[in-house]
Wavefront OBJ file of the C-alpha trace (Angstrom):
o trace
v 8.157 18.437 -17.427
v 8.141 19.370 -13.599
v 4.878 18.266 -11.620
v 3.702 19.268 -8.831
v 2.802 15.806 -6.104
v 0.728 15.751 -3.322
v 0.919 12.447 -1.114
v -1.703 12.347 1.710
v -0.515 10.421 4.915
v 3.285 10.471 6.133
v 3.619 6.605 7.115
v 6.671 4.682 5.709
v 5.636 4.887 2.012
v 4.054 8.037 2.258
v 7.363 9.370 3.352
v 9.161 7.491 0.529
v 7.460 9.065 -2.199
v 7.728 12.237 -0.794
v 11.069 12.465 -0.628
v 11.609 10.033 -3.573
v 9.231 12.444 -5.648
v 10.306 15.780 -3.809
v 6.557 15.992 -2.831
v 4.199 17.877 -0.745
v 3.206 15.780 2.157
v 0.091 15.841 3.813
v 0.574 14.755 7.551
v -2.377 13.630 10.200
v -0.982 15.695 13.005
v 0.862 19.203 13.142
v 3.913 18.028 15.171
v 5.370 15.622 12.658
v 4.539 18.568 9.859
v 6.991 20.686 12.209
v 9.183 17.964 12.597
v 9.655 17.818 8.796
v 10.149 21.383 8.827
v 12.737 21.423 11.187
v 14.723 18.454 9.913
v 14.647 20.516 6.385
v 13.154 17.696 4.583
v 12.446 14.083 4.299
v 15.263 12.125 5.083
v 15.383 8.573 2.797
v 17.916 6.112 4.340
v 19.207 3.109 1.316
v 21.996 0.603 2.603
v 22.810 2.816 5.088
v 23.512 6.348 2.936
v 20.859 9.036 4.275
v 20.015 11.274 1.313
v 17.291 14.247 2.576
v 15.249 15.721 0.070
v 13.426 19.068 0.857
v 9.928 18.164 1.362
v 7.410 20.853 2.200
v 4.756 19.155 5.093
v 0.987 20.380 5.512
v -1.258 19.216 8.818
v -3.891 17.089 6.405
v -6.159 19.879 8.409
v -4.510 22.882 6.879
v -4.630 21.430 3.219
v -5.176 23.473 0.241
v -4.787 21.037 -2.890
v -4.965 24.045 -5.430
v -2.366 24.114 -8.247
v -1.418 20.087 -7.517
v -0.624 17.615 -10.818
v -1.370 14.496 -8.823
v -2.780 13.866 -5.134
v -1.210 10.224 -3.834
v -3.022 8.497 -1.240
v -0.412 5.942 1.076
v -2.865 5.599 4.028
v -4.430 2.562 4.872
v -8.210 1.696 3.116
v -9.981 1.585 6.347
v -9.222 5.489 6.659
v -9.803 6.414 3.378
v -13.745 6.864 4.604
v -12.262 9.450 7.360
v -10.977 11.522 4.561
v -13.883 11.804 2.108
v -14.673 15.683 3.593
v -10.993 16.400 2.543
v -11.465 14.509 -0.650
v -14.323 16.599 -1.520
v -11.799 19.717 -1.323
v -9.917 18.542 -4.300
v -10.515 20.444 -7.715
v -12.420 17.348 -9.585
v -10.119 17.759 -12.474
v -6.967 16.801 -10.312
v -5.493 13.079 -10.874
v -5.835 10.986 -7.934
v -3.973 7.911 -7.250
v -4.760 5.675 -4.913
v -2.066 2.489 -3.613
v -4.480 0.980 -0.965
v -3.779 -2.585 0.268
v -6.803 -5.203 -0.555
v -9.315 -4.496 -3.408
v -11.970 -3.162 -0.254
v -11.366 0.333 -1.058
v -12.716 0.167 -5.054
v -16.378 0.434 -4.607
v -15.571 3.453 -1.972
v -13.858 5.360 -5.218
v -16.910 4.536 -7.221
v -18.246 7.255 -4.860
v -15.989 10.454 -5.950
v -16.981 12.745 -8.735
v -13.366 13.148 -9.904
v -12.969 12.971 -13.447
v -9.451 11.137 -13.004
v -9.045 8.304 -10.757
v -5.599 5.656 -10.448
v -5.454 2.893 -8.655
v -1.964 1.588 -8.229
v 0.205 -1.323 -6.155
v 3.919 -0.709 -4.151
v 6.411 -3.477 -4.348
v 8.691 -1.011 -2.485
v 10.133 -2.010 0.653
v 9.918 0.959 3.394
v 10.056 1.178 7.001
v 9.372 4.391 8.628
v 12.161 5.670 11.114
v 10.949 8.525 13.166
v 8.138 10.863 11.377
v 10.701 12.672 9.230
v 12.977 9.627 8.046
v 12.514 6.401 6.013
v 14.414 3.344 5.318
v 13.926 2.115 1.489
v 14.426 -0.966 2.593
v 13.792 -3.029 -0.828
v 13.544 -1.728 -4.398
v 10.465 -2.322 -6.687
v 8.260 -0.466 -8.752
v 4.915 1.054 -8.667
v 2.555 -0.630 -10.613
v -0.468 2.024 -11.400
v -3.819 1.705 -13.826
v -6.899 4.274 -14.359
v -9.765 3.628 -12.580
v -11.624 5.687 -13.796
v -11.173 9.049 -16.845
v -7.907 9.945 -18.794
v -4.199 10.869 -17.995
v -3.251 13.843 -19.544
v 0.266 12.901 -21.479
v 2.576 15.066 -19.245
v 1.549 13.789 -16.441
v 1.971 10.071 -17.621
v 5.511 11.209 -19.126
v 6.117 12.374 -15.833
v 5.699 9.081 -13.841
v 6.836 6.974 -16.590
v 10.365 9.366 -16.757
v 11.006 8.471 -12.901
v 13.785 5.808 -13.689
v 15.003 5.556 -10.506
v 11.664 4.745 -8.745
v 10.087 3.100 -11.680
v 6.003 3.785 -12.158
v 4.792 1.134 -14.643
v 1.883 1.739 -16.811
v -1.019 -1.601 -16.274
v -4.102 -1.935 -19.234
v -6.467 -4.036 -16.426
v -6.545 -2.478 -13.211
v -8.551 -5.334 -11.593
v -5.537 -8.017 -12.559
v -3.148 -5.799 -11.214
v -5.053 -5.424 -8.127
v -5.692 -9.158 -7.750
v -2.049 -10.500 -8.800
v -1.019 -7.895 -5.570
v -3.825 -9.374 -3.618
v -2.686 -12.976 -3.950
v 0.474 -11.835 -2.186
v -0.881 -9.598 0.536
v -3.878 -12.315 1.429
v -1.280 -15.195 1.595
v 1.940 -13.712 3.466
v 0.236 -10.642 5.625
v -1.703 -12.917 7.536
v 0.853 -15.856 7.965
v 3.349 -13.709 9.031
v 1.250 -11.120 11.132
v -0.457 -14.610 13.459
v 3.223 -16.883 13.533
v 5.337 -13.266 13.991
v 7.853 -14.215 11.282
v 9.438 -12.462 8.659
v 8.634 -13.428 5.302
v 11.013 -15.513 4.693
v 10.575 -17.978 7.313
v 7.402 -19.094 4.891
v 8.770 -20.393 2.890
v 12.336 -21.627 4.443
v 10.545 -23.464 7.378
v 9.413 -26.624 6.563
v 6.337 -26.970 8.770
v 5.111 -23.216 7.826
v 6.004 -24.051 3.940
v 3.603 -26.620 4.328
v 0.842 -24.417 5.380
v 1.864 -21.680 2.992
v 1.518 -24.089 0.304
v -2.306 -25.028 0.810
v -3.020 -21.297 1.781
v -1.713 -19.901 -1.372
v -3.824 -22.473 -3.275
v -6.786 -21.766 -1.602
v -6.254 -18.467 -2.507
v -5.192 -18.189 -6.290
v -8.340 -20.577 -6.778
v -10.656 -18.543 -5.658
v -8.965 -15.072 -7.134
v -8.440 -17.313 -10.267
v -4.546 -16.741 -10.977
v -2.782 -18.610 -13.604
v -0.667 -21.465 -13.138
v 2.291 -19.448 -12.165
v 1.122 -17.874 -9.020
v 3.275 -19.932 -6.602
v 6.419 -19.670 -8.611
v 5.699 -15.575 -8.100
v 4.452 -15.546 -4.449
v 7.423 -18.117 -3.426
v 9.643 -15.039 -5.439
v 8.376 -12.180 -3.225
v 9.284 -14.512 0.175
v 12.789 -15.225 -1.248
v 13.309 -11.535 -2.149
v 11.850 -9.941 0.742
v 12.911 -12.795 3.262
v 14.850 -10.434 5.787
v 11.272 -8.148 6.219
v 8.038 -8.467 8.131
v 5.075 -7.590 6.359
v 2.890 -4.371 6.957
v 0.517 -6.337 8.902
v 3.128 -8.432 11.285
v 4.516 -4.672 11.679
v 1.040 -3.165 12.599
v 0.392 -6.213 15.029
v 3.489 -5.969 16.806
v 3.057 -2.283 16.921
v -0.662 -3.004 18.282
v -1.882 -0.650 14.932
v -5.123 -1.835 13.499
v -4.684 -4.035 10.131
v -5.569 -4.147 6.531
v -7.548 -7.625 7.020
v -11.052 -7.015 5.835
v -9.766 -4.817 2.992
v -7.413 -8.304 2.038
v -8.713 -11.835 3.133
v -12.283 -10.296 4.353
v -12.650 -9.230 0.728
v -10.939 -12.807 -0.510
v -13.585 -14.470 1.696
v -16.705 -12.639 0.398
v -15.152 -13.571 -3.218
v -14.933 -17.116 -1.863
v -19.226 -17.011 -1.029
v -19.973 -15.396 -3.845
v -18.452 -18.120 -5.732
v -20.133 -20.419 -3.340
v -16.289 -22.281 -2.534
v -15.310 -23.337 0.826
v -11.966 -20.937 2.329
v -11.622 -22.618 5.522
v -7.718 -21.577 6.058
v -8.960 -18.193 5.025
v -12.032 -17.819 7.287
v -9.475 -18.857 10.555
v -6.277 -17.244 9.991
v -8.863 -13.844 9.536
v -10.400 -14.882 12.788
v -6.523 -14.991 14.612
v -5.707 -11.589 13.357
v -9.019 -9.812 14.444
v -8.662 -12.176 17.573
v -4.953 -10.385 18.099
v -6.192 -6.761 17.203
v -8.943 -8.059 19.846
v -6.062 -8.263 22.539
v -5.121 -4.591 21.930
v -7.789 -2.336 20.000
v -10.228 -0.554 22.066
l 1 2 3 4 5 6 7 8 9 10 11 12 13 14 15 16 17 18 19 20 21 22 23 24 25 26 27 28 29 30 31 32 33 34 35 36 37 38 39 40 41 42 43 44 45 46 47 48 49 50 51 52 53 54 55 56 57 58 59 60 61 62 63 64 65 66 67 68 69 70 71 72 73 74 75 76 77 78 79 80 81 82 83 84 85 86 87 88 89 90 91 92 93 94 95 96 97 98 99 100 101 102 103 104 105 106 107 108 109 110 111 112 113 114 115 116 117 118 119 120 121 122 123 124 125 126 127 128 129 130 131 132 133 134 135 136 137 138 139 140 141 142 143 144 145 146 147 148 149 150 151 152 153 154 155 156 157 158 159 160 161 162 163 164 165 166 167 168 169 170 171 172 173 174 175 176 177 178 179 180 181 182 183 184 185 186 187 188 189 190 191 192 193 194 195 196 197 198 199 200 201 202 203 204 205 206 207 208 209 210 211 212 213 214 215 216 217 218 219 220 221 222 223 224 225 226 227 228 229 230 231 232 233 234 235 236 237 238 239 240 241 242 243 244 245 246 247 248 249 250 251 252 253 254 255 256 257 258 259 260 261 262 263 264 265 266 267 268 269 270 271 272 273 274 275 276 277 278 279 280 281 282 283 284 285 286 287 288 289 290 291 292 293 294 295
């Protein structure tokens, strides 16, 4: 069974499953629709072999989201908000999947009245190019769970048939959320305030250090199992060569992901009436930073 994908925002992942999916893709402005237009596509770049899929693109202001299987959401949380007059637009009986950063966003979805809602988590790597190319920079899997309804079975064959770039079926959405979370809370931060890729957590022995007591600050208070260094020392090893999405947005002076990640790891942290002292600065330096440059 053919389905038909929408993916709102045309960042690096939302260009990746576009052209990875031979999507629709929803852009914020109408010059980088045109420029996907003109280049005839998406273009996906792997170990240095550029493979362009045609990929129609839609100004997110033009959208009509009639006669759509599945509408993917790749922009950050913080703009999901800006979008909820767009959202509104959707038939209610359309799937919606959502692969948001941080567990901020989930009480915002609580809000829609669609009868379908996914939540999901990228262990892709991606790095967008120009606004019609990507790099796939590391291969993973797309871990998804309902929020909220049913999956109709084609749909679910669908995503689960996509062998190439794997969609994995999760029972507990919150657990997959959380296990995510314990890696985005512990290595965005690090790496967006020292400016390091993520390897250099774990291979420098003064960061390491830091890293160590971070992490266990952390999986404490988001109550992981025992394993949860072994797994977050994994993702550094195998993704040791790339900075994370927030060192990227810092550099790039883009505002981050941090209350949606540690903000929501420190108001778990209160509720629970525990001390996060790493937590509560290294969120300080990174609104400190976006300080320096946001407006």
């Amino acid at each position: 069974m053919g389905c038909r994908i929408g993916v709102v925002g045309a960042g690096a992942l939302g260009l990746l499953y576009a052209g990875l999916l031979g999507a629709k893709v929803y852009t914020r402005t109408v010059e980088q629709a045109e420029l996907i237009g003109v280049r005839g596509g998406v273009t996906v770049v792997r170990d240095g072999r550029e493979t362009r899929v045609a990929v129609q693109a839609v100004p997110v202001l033009e959208a009509d989201f009639e006669r759509l299987d599945l509408v993917v959401f790749t922009v950050k949380s913080y703009q999901l908000p800006d979008l909820a007059e767009m959202i509104r637009e959707i038939p209610m009986q359309t799937p919606l999947l959502f692969l948001q950063n941080g567990i901020g966003h989930l009480e915002w979805l609580e809000s829609l009245g669609h009868e379908t809602v996914l939540v999901g988590t990228c262990e892709h790597g991606a790095g967008k190019l120009d606004g019609a190319s990507v790099e796939w920079r590391g291969v993973g899997r797309t871990n998804w769970a309902v929020f909220r309804g049913n999956l109709e079975a084609g749909l679910r064959d669908f995503l689960m048939g996509q062998t190439g770039f794997p969609f994995v079926e999760k029972s507990d959405f919150e657990a997959m959320l959380y296990d995510k979370l314990l890696i985005n809370a512990v290595v965005n931060p690090l790496t967006a305030v020292l400016s390091v890729r993520n390897g250099a957590l774990i291979h420098n022995a003064f960061f390491y250090e830091v890293f160590e007591k971070f992490g266990r600050e952390v999986a404490d208070v988001l109550k992981r199992d025992e394993q949860w260094f072994e797994r977050l020392t994994a993702v550094c090893e195998a993704t040791a060569m790339n900075y994370s999405s927030m060192a990227t947005d810092v550099m790039e002076k883009r505002r981050t992901e941090i209350d949606s990640i540690l903000g929501a790891v420190i108001r778990l942290a209160k509720q629970q009436g525990k001390e996060a002292l790493i937590s509560e600065i290294l969120y300080a330096q990174v609104k400190g930073l976006e300080g320096e440059y946001l407006q």
